[in-house]
One Martini backbone bead per residue (centre of mass of N, CA, C, O) as a GRO file, in nm:
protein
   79
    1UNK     BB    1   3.400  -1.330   0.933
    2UNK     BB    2   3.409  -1.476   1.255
    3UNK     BB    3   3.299  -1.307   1.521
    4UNK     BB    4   3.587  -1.461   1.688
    5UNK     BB    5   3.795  -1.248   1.505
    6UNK     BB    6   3.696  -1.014   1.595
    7UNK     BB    7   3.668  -0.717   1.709
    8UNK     BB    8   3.541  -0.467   1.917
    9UNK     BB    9   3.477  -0.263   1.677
   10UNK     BB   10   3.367  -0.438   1.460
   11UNK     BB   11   3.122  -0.515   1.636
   12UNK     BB   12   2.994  -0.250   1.701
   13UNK     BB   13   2.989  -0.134   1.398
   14UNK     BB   14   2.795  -0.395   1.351
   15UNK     BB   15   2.564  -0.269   1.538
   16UNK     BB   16   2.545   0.020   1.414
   17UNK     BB   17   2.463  -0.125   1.121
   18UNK     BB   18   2.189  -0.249   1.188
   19UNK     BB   19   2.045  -0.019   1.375
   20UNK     BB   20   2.008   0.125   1.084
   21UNK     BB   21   1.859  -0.084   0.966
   22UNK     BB   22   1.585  -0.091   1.181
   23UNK     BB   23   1.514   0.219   1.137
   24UNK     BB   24   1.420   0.189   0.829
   25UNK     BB   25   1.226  -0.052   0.857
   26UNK     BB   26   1.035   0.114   1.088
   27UNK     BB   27   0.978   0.334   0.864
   28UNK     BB   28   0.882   0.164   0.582
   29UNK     BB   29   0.626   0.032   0.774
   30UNK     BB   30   0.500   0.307   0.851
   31UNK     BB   31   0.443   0.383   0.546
   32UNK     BB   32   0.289   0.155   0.453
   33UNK     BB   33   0.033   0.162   0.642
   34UNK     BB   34  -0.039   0.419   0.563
   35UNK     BB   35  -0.069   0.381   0.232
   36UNK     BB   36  -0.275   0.098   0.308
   37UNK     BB   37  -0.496   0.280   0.453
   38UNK     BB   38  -0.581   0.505   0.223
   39UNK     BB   39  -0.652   0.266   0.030
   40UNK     BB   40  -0.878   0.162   0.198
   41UNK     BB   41  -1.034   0.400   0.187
   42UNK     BB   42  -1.061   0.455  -0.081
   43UNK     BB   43  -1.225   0.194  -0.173
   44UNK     BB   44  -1.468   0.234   0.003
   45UNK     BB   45  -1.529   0.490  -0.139
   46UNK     BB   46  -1.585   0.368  -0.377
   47UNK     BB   47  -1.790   0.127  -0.352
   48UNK     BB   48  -1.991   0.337  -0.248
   49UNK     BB   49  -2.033   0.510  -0.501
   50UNK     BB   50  -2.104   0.234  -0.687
   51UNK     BB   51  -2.310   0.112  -0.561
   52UNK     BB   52  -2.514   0.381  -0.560
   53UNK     BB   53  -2.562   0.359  -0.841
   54UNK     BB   54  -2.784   0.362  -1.085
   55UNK     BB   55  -2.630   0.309  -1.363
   56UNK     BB   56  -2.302   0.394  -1.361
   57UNK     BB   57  -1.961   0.368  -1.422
   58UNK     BB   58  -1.669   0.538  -1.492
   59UNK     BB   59  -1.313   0.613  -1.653
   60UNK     BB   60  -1.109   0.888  -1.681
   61UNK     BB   61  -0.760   0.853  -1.791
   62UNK     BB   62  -0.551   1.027  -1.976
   63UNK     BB   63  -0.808   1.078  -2.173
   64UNK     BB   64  -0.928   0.770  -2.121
   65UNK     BB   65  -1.173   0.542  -2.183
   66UNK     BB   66  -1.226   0.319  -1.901
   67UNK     BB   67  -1.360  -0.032  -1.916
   68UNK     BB   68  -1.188  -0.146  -1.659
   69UNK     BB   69  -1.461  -0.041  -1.441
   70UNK     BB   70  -1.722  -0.083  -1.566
   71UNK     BB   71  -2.050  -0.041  -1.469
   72UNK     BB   72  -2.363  -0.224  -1.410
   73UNK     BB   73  -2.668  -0.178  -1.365
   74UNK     BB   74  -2.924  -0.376  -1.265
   75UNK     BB   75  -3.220  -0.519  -1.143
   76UNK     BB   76  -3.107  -0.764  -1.022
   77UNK     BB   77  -2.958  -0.650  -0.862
   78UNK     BB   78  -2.917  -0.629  -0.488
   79UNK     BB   79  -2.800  -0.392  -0.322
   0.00000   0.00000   0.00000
């Protein structure tokens, strides 16, 4: 239905979910914003851990040695 031929209760009421759509998005942009901040401190946290490591990381997760995070340093390395 176009617009001019709505009555102005349904433009209205289509504006209060519009308006209930952009509190949703403006909700879930703020939750995204907070958990992708975290996400960077965790990393930040991690990479500072295993800079500093001396002989290397390893990664047990749900009793399994993880292969794919193992990190050796070598003498080569510059850090």
């Amino acid at each position: 239905m176009q617009d001019a031929k709505k009555t102005k209760q349904q433009l209205t009421e289509e504006i209060v979910q519009l308006r209930r759509k952009v509190s949703r998005l403006q909700a879930a942009e703020s939750k995204f914003q907070t958990i992708a901040d975290a996400l960077r401190q965790s990393a930040t946290q991690f990479r500072k851990i295993t800079g500093k490591s001396i002989v290397g990381v390893y990664l047990i997760q749900d009793d399994v040695f993880n292969t794919s995070i193992l990190k050796w340093r070598t003498s080569s390395d510059t850090r």
